[in-house]
C-alpha positions in Angstrom: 56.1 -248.8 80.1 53.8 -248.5 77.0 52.4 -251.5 77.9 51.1 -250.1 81.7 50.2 -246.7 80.0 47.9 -248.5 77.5 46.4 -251.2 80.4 45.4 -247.7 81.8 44.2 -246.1 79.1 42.1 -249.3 78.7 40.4 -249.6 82.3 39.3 -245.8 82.0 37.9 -246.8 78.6 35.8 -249.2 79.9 35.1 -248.0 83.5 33.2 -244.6 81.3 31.5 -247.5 79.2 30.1 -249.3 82.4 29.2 -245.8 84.5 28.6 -242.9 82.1 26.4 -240.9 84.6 29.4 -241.3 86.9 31.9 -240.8 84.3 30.5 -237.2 83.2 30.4 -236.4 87.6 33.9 -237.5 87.7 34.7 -235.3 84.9 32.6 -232.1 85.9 33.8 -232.5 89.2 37.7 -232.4 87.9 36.7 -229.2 85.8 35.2 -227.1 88.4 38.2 -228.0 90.6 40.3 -227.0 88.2 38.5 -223.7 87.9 38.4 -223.2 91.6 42.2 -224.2 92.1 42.8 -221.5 88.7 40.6 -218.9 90.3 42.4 -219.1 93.5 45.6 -219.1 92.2 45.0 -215.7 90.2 43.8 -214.6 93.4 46.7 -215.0 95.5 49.4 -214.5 92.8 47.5 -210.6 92.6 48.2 -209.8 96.3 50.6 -207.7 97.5 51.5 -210.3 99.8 52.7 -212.3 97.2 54.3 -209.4 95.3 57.1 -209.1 98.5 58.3 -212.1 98.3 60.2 -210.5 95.5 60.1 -206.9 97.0 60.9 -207.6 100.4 62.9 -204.3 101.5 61.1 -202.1 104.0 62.5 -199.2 102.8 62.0 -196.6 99.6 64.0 -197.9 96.3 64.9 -201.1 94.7 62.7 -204.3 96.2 61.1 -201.7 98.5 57.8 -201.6 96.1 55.4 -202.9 98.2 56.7 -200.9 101.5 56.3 -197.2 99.6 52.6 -198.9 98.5 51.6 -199.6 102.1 52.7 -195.5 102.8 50.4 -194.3 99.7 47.2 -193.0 99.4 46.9 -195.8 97.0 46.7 -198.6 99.8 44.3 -197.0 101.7 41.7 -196.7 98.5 42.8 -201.0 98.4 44.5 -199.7 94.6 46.6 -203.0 94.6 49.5 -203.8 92.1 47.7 -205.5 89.2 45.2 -202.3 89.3 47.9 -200.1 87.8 50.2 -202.6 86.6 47.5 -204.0 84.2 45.3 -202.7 81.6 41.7 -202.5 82.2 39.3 -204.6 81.7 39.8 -208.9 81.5 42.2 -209.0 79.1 44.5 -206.8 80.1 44.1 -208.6 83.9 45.3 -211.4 81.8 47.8 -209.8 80.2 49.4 -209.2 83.2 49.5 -212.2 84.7 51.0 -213.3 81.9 53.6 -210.6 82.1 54.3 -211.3 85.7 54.7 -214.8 84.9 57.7 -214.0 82.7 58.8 -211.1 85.5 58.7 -214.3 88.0 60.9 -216.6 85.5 63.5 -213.8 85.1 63.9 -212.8 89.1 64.9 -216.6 89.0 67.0 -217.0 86.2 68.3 -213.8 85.9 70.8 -211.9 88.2 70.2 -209.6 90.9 72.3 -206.9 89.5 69.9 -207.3 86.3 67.1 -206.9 89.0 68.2 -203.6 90.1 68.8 -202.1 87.2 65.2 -202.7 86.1 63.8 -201.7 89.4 65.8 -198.6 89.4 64.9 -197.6 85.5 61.4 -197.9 86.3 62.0 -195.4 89.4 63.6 -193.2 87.6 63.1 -193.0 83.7 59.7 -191.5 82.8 59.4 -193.2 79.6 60.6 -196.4 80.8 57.9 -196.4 83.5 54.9 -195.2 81.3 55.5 -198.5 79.5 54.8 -199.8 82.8 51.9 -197.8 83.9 50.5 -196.4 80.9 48.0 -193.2 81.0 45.3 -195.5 80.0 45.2 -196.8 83.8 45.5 -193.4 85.5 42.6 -191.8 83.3 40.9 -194.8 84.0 40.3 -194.0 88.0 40.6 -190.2 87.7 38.2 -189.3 84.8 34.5 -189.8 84.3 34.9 -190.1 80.3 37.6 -192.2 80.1 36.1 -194.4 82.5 33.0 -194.6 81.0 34.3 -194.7 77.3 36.8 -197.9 78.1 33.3 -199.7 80.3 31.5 -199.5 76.9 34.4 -200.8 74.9 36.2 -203.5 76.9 34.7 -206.8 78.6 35.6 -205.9 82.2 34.4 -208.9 84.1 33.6 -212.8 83.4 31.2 -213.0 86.8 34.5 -213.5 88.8 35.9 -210.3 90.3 39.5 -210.4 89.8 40.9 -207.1 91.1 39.2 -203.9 92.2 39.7 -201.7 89.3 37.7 -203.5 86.8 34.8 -203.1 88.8 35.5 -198.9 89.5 32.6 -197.1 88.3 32.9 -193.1 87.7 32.1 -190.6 89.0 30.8 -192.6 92.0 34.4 -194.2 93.1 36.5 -191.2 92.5 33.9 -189.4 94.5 33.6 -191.5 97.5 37.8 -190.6 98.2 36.5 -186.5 97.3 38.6 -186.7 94.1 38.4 -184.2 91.2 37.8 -185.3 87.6 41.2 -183.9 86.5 40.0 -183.2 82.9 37.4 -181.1 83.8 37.4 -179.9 87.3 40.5 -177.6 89.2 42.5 -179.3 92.0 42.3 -178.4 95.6 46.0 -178.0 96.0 48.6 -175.0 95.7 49.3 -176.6 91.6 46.5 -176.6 89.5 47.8 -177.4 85.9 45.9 -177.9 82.9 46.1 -182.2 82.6 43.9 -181.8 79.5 46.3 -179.5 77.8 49.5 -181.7 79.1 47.8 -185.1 77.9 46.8 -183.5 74.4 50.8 -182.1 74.2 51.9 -185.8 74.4 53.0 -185.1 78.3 52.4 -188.8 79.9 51.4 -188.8 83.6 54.6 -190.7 85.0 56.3 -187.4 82.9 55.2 -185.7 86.5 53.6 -188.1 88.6 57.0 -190.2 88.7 57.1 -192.9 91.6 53.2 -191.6 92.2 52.8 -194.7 94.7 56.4 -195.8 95.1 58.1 -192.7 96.1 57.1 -193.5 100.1 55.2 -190.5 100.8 51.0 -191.0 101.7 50.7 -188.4 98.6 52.6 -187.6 95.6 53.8 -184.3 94.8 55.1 -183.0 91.9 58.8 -181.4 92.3 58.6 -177.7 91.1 61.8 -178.3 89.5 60.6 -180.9 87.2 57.7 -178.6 86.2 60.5 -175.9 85.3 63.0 -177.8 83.5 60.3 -179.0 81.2 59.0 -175.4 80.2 62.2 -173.9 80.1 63.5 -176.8 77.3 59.8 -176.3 75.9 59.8 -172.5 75.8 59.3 -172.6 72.1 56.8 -174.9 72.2 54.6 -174.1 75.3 52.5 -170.8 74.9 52.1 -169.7 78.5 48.7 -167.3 78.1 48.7 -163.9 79.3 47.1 -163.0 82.8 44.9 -160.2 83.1 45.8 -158.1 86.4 43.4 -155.8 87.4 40.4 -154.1 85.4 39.7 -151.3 83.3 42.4 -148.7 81.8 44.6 -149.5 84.9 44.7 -153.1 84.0 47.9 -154.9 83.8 48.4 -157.6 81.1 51.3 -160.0 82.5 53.1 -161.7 79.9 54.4 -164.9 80.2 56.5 -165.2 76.8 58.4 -161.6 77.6 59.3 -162.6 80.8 60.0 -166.3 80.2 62.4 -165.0 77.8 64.7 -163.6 80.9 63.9 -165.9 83.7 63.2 -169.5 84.0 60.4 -170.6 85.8 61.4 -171.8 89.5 62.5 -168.0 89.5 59.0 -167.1 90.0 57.3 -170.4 91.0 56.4 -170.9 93.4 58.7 -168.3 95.5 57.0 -165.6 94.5 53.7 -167.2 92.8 52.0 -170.2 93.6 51.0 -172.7 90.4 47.6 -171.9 90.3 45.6 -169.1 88.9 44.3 -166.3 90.9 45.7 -167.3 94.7 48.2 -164.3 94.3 46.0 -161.1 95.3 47.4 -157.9 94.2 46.6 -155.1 96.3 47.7 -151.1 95.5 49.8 -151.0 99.2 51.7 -153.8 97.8 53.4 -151.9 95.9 57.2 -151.0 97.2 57.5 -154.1 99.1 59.7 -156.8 98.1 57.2 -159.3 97.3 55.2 -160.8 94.7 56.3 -158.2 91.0 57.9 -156.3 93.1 61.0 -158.4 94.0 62.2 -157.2 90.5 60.1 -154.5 89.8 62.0 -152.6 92.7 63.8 -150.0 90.5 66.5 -152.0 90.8 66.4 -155.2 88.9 63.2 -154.0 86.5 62.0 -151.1 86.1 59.5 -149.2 89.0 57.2 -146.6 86.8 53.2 -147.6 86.7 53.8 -147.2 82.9 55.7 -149.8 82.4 53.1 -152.3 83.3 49.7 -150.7 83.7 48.2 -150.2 80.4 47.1 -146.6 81.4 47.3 -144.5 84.5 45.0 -142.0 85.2 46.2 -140.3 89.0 44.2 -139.1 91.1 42.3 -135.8 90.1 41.3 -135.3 93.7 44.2 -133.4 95.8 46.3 -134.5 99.1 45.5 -132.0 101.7 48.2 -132.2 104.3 47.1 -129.8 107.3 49.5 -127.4 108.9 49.3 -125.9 112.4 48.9 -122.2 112.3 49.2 -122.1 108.2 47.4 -122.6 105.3 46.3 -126.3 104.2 49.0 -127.9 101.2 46.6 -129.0 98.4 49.2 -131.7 96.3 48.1 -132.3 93.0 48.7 -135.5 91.4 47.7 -134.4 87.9 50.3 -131.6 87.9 53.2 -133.7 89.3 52.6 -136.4 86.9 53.0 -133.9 84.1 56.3 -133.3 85.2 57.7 -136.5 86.7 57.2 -140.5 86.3 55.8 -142.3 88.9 59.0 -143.7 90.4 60.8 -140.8 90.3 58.8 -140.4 94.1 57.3 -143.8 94.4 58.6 -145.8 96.6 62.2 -143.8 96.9 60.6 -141.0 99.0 57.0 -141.8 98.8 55.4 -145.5 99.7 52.4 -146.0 98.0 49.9 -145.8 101.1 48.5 -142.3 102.0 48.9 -141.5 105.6 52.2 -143.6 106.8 54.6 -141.1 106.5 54.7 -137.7 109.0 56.0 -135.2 107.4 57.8 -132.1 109.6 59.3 -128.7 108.8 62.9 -130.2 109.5 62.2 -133.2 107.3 61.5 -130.9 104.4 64.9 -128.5 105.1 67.1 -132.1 105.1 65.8 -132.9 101.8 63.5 -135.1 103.1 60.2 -136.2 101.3 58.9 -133.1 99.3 62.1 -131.1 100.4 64.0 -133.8 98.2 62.9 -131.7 94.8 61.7 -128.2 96.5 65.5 -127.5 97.3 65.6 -124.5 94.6 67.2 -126.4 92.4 64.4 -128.9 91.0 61.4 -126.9 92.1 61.6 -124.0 94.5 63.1 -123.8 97.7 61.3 -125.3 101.0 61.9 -122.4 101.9 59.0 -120.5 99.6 56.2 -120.8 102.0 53.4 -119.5 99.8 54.2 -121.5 97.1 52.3 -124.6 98.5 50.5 -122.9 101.6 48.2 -121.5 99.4 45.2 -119.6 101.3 41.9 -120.4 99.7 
């Protein structure tokens, strides 16, 4: 055996020493075969195509990776698996073949039960899953600083073009799918958190974004319930700023911290409120109806009075002036009732808080209807008193 591998080794020693020139084509042409046969191979081991032969399952879950990638937005921008399951730049490409490599060797050595488990951790355990996809790759498609700070810093390319991501430029990809730089610009959707604040917090992306291509959807939405579970463990830690209402004396100053103190979040959000500042609009003939503050603020559950949440209020100086057939005008004063009463004492129990919907009659009045509910004699004088409020000028 020695002896044959040695005759070998012999003839190529002395072919090269007959035919250099030929010798060095032989061996250049071996190389850039090599290469080509390398390059190839990255290629197709980086396809999705390849990926099912180990995720074969055309359904959301365990194995069914690459369906729930074919649903997502993510497949229609040509985001492949090694573009988020891979650092950027050459290295990290690199890196994860290599890692893949060792994924390959255990989905043959290793059970399938040991299979699933993984597969199901990374589906379901945010921490578990930002080791997978770290933020790094996110911020690397969906920010313009990030992007450009990690181009400046990393080799991203060797002149062969590996995968799409290391060739993503900002702002001009995110841009060309009408994405928002979500550091610095708001999002065009019913949520609009603060990802600067949650990144700086030590709040990972997976933390909301789990299964953000594999959960089978074309879109990923955050659950509302995930949002509140974290801020109602956080409360201590997460100082929800006060929202200004309003402008002026009347202004109301909503705070977050007294009220998170009572409720917990998916009380509010999004039945009442959506997750984004300024879409709920306010308006004075809300007030009474069981919607937005005033599903609590009813009277009932929280308390009614203008006081309690407007920082001042000033009522009107200028009078009602309810016309009567055949009588002298009523002039109501505001000014002199609120002296004597609190807002909710007639608002909304007898009063709703838009002039002009209620019709008020004689007979109303003597039933203890509308102003007849206090001028009974007892509280104020009797209905009864004509000239008491038909004044004539």
């Amino acid at each position: 055996m020695f002896k044959f591998i040695g005759s070998a080794v012999q003839k190529v020693k002395d072919f090269i020493v007959k035919n250099p020139k030929l010798s060095i084509l032989i061996i250049l042409a071996i190389i850039a075969a090599w290469t080509f046969v390398s390059i190839e191979s990255l290629h197709l081991t980086s396809e999705p195509g390849f990926c099912q032969n180990c995720h074969p399952d055309r359904k959301p879950g365990p194995y069914g990776e690459v369906y729930t990638w074919k649903q997502n937005i993510h497949a229609r921008a040509e985001v492949k698996c090694l573009d988020c399951h891979g650092m950027p730049g050459f290295v990290g490409y690199m890196k994860a073949k290599i890692g893949g490599l060792r994924d390959l060797t255990n989905f043959v050595l290793k059970s399938r039960e040991n299979m699933t488990e993984i597969l199901t951790r990374a589906a379901t355990d945010p921490q578990y899953a930002t080791h997978l996809v770290p933020n790094d790759i996110c911020l690397f498609c969906h920010t313009d600083s990030y992007n450009r700070k990690t181009r400046s810093e990393k080799l991203m390319s060797v002149g062969v073009k590996f995968r799409k991501m290391d060739g993503v430029k900002n702002p001009e990809f995110r841009k060309s799918y009408g994405l928002p730089d979500i550091l610095t610009e708001k999002l065009r959707s019913d949520i609009d958190p603060n990802h600067k604040k949650h990144l700086d917090k030590g709040v990972n992306c997976l933390d909301c974004h789990l299964g953000v291509a594999h959960g089978g959807e074309f879109r990923n939405k955050v659950e509302l319930k995930r949002c509140a579970e974290c801020h109602d463990k956080r409360k201590s830690e997460i100082s929800m700023p006060d929202i200004k209402i309003g402008g002026g004396d009347t202004a109301v100053n909503f705070s977050h911290k007294n009220h998170t103190a009572m409720f917990k979040c998916d009380e509010c959000h999004t039945k009442l409120f959506k997750m984004k500042k300024g879409t709920a609009k306010i308006a004075f003939t809300d007030h009474g109806k069981d919607a937005l503050c005033y599903s609590c603020h009813n009277g009932k559950k929280a308390s009614a009075d203008c006081t309690t949440c407007h920082a001042k209020v000033a009522p009107p100086k200028s009078p009602i002036t309810y016309k009567s057939g055949g009588m002298a005008p009523v002039n109501f004063s505001h000014e002199f009732h609120a002296a004597a009463f609190k807002c909710e004492e007639c608002h909304t129990k007898i009063w709703p808080m838009k002039r002009g919907v209620k019709k008020m009659k004689m007979d109303d009045l003597y039933k203890g209807k509308f102003c007849g509910a206090c001028h009974n004699g007892k509280i104020a004088s009797a209905a009864t008193d004509c000239a008491k409020c038909h004044k004539q000028k």
